[in-house]
C-alpha positions in Angstrom: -15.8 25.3 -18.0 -13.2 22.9 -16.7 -14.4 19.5 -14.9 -11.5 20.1 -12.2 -10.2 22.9 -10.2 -6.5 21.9 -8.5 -6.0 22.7 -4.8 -3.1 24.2 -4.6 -1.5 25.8 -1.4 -3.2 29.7 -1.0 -6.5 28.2 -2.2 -9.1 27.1 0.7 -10.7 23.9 -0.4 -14.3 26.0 -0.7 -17.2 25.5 -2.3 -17.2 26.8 -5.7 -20.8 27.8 -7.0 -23.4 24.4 -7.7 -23.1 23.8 -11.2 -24.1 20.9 -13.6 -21.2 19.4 -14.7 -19.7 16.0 -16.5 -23.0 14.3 -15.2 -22.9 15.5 -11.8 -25.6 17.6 -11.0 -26.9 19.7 -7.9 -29.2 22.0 -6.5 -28.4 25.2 -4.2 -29.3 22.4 -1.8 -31.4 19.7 -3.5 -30.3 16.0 -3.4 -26.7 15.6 -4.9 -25.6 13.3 -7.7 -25.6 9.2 -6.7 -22.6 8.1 -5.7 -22.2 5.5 -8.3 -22.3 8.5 -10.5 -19.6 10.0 -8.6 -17.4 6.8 -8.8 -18.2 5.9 -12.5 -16.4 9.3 -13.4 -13.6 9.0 -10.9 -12.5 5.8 -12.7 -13.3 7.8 -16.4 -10.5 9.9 -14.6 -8.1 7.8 -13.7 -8.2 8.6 -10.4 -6.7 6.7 -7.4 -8.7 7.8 -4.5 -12.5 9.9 -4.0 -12.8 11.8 -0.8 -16.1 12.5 0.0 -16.6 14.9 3.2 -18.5 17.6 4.5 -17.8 21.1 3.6 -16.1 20.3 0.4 -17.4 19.4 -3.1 -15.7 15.7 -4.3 -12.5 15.6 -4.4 -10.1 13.2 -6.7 -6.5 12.2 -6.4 -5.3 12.1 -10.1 -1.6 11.4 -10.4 -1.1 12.0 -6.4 -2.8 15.3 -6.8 -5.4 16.7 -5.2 -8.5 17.8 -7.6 -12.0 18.6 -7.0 -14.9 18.5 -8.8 -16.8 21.9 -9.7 -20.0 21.3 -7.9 -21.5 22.7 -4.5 -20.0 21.5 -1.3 -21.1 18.3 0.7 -24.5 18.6 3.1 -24.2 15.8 6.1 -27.2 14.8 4.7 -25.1 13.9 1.3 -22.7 11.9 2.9 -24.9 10.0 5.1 -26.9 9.1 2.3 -23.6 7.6 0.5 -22.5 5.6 3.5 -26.0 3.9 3.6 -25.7 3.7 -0.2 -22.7 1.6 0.1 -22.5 0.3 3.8 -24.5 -3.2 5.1 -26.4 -2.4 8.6 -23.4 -4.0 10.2 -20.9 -1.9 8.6 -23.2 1.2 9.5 -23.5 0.1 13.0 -19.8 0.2 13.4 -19.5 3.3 11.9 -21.9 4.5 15.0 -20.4 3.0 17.7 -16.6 2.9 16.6 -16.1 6.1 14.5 -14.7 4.2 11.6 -15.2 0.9 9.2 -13.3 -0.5 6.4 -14.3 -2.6 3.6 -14.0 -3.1 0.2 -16.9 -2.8 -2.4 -17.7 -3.5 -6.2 -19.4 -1.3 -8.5 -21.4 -2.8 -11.6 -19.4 -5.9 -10.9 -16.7 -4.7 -12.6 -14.7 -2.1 -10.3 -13.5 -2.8 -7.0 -13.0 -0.1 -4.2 -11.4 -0.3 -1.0 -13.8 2.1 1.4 -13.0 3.5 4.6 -15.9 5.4 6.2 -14.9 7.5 9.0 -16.8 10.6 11.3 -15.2 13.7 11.3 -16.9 16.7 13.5 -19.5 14.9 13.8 -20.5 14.0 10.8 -19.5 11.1 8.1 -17.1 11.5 5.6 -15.2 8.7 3.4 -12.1 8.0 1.5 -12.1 4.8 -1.4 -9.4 3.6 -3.3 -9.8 2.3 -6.7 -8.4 -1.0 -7.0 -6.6 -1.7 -10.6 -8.7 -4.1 -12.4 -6.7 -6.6 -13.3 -3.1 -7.5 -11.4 0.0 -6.1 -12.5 2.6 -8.4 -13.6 6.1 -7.7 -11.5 7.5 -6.7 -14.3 5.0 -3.9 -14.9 5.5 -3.2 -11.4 8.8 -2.9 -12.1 10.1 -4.9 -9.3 13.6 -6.0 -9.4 14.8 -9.3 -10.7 15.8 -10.7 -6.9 11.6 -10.3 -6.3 11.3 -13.8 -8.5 13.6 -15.4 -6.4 12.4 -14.4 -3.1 8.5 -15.8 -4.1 10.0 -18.8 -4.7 11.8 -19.7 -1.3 10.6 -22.3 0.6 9.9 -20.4 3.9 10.9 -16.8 5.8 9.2 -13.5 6.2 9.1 -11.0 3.4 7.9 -7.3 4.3 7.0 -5.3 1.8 7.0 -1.6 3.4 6.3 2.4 2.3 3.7 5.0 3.6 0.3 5.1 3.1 -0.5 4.9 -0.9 3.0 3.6 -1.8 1.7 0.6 -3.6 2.5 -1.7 -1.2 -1.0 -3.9 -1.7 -0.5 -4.0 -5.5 2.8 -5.2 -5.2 2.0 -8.1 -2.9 -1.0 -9.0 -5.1 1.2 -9.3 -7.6 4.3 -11.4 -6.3 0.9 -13.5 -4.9 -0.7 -13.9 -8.9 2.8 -14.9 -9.6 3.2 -17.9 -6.7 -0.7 -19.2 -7.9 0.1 -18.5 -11.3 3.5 -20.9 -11.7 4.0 -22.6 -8.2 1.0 -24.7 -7.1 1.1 -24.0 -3.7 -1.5 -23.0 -1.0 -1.9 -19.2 -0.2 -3.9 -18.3 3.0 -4.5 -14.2 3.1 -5.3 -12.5 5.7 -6.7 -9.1 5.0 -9.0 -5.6 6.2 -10.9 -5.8 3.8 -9.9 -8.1 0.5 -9.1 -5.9 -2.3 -7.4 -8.1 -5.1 -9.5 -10.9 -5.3 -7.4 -13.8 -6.3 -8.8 -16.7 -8.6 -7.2 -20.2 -8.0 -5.1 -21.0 -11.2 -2.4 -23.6 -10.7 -2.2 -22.8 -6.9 -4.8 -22.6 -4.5 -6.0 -19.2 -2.5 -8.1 -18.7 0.0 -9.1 -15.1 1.4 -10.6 -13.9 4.5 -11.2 -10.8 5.4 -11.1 -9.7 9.2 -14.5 -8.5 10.4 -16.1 -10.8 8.0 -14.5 -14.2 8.0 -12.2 -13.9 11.4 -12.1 -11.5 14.3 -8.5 -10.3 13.6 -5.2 -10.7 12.2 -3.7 -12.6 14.8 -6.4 -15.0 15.2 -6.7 -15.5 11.1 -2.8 -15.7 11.4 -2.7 -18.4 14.5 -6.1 -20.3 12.2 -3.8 -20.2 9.0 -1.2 -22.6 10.4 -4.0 -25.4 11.0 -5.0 -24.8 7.3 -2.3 -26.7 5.7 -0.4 -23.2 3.6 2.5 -23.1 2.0 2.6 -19.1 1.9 0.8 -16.4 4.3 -0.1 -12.8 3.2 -0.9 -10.8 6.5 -2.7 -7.8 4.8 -0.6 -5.5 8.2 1.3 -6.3 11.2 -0.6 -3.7 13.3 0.4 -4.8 16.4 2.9 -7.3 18.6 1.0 -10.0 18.9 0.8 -9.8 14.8 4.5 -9.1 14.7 5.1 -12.5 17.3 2.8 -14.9 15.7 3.9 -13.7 11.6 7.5 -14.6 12.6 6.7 -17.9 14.4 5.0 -19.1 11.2 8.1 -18.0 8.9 10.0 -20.0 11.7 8.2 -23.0 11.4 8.5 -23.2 7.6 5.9 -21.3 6.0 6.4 -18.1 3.2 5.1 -15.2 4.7 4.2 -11.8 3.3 3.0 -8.7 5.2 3.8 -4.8 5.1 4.6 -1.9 7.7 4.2 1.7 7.1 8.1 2.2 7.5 11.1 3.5 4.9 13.9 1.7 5.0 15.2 -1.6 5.9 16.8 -0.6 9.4 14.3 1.4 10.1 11.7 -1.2 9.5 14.0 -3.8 11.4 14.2 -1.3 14.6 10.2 -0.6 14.4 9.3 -4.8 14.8 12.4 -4.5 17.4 11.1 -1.6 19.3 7.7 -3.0 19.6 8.3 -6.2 22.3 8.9 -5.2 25.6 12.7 -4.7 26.1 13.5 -8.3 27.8 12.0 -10.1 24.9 14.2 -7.8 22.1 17.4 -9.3 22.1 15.4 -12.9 21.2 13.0 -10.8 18.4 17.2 -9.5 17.1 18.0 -13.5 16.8 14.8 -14.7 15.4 14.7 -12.0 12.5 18.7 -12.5 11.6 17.0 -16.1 10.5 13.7 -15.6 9.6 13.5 -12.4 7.9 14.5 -13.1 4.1 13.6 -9.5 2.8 12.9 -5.9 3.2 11.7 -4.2 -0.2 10.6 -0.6 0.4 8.4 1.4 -2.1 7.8 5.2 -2.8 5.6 6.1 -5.8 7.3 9.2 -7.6 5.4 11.6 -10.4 6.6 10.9 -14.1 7.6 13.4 -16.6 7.4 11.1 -19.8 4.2 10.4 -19.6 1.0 11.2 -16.7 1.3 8.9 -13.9 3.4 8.1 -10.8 6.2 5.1 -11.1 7.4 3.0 -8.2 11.1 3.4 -6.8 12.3 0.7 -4.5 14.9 -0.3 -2.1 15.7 -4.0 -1.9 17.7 -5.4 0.7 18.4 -9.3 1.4 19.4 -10.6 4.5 22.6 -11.8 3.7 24.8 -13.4 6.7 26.5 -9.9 7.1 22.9 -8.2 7.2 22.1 -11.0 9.6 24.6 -10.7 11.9 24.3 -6.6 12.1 20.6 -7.6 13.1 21.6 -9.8 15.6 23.9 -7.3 16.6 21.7 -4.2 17.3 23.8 -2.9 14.4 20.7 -1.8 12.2 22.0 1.6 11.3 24.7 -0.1 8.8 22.1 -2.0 7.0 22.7 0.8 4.1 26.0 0.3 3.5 25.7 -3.3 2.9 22.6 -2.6 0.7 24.9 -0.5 -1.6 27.5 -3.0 -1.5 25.2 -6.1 -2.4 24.3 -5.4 -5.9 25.7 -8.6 -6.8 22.9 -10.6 -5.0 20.0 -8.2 -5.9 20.1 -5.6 -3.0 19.7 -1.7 -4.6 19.3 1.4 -2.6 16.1 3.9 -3.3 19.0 6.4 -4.5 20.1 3.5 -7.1 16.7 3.5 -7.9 16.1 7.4 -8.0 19.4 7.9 -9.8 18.6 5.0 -12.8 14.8 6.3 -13.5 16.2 10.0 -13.7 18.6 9.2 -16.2 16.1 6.9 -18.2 14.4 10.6 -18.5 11.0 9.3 -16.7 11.4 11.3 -13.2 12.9 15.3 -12.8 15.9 15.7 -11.2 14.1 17.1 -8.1 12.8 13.8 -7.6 16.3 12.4 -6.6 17.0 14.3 -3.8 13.4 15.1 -2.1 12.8 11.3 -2.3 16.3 10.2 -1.2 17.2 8.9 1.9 20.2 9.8 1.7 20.6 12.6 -0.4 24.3 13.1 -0.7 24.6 9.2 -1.7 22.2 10.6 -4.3 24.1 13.6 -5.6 27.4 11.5 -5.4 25.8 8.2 -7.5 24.2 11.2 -10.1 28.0 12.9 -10.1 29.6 9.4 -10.9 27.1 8.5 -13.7 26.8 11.7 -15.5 30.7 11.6 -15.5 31.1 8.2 -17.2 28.1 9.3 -19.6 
């Protein structure tokens, strides 16, 4: 009998009969398997994410897919007695009164998890991300070239953006690894919760974690500027005052990093835009023409050479032409200078798509259901396969 069962779109996520399985074991309704147990064979798996709820036996995300384990369903009582196997008192006190906590955790001092405890119907359920154990260099990222130039500038705001479980934080973790590893300078982070956990090498880095070690991400942000940094990661900009106070420390000369769950580099412009109250836009238009240095948007996409998912990205650099459509409320041409500014780095996600298909690591499927733009992508595939 198989370990895993995949969900797949006529199948109820149900709970298959309690069985003994891969060191797992349950009752009809006796005391379920520790969670460490539960997490030790997650990473065995390679899986990215556990989610642990009522109603439904563990499931894994392996590859971006669904899978659960073939055991009984989750009691309340199994799920409670995770949270408070993992949780402090505060953690589980927030959890009461706010309906939700994040943090991140360590198991056997060796694997890190990034935890979000949450109630649903009433009762507690969780989702935890495995964190990688070691940092990934940029080149096993596979970020473009421009990415080691854009570290190394002096001051501006970078935004690294995608959806949720694009590999946003691993890329920022590594383009950080890369500034302590070769450029000496001071790195304030701002996160909820710390996942990488930087070591100072030739730089300096110093991580706090909102709920822990500041009250928010503005206030860490506005504290970061009296603690003499050359470069600021904001772990999100959530919300304006985020947006505000991240741009008035790229303006005043610092490097800073953070990520919004946008595609797209107009889209991601219009979204900071959109958020200040209309008499305070046209100012946000002219302080981003200068400030913002980058947009680099990430999907992850399902290989066919091998199991795994590989990141595709869209780069776009503000040149003065990107500047002034900014500054303009022109945002919705941002993609035609992207595919015209290969020569200083910029590439499209179709560029992207079109390359890895070709290299024989995604389908062809890929191309157009991840695509912005899908006829670009047909019409970049059409001009390649011609000259091939």
């Amino acid at each position: 009998m198989g370990l895993f069962t995949k969900k797949t779109a006529s199948e109820p996520l149900a709970a298959p009969p309690a069985r003994s399985v891969g060191g797992i074991s349950t009752g009809d309704r006796g005391a379920f398997a520790p969670i460490g147990d539960i997490l030790r064979l997650a990473i065995e798996s390679e899986a990215s994410d556990i989610h642990l709820t009522v109603g439904s036996p563990p499931v894994f995300r392996i590859h971006g897919v669904l899978i659960r384990l073939e055991t009984r369903a989750l009691f309340p009582e199994d799920t409670d007695n995770f949270a408070r196997d993992i949780a402090n008192g505060t953690q589980i006190h927030a959890l009461a009164t706010e309906g939700s906590v994040d943090f991140a955790m360590s198991l056997d001092g060796k694997n890190r998890f990034r935890v979000s405890l949450y109630k649903q119907k009433g009762t507690t359920a969780m989702a935890m991300r495995l964190l990688p154990k070691r940092m990934l260099s940029l080149e096993e990222i596979g970020l473009p070239p421009i990415v080691t130039e854009l570290i190394r500038m002096p001051r501006g705001l970078v935004l690294v953006t995608g959806p949720t479980g694009s590999g946003k934080t691993t890329s920022l973790a590594a383009m950080l690894n890369a500034i302590n590893a070769n450029l000496g300078d001071h790195i304030v982070t701002i996160e909820d919760p710390v996942e990488y956990v930087h070591e100072h090498q030739s730089g300096m880095v110093n991580q706090r974690e909102v709920g822990t070690d500041v009250t928010s991400f503005p206030e860490g942000l506005r504290r970061a500027l009296r603690q003499d940094p050359d470069v600021i990661l904001v772990g999100e900009m959530r919300d304006l005052e985020t947006m505000e106070t991240a741009i008035r420390a790229a303006e005043t000369g610092h490097l800073v990093f953070s990520t919004l769950h946008t595609t797209g580099a107009g889209r991601t412009v219009d979204r900071i835009v959109d958020s200040f109250p209309s008499h305070q836009q046209e100012q946000i238009r002219v302080q981003l023409s200068t400030n913002l240095k980058a947009v680099i948007s990430q999907l992850l996409v399902p290989r066919i050479d091998k199991p795994g998912r590989i990141a595709v990205f869209e780069i776009m650099v503000n040149t003065h032409a990107v500047a002034a459509l900014i500054r303009d409320n022109k945002t919705f041409r941002i993609a035609t200078e992207i595919q015209t500014g290969s020569k200083v780095g910029m590439v499209t996600i179709e560029q992207s798509l079109v390359d890895l298909y070709l290299a024989g690591i995604i389908a062809r499927d890929q191309v157009f259901s991840k695509a912005q733009d899908p006829e670009l992508a047909a019409q970049l595939l059409a001009g390649r396969e011609a000259r091939r």
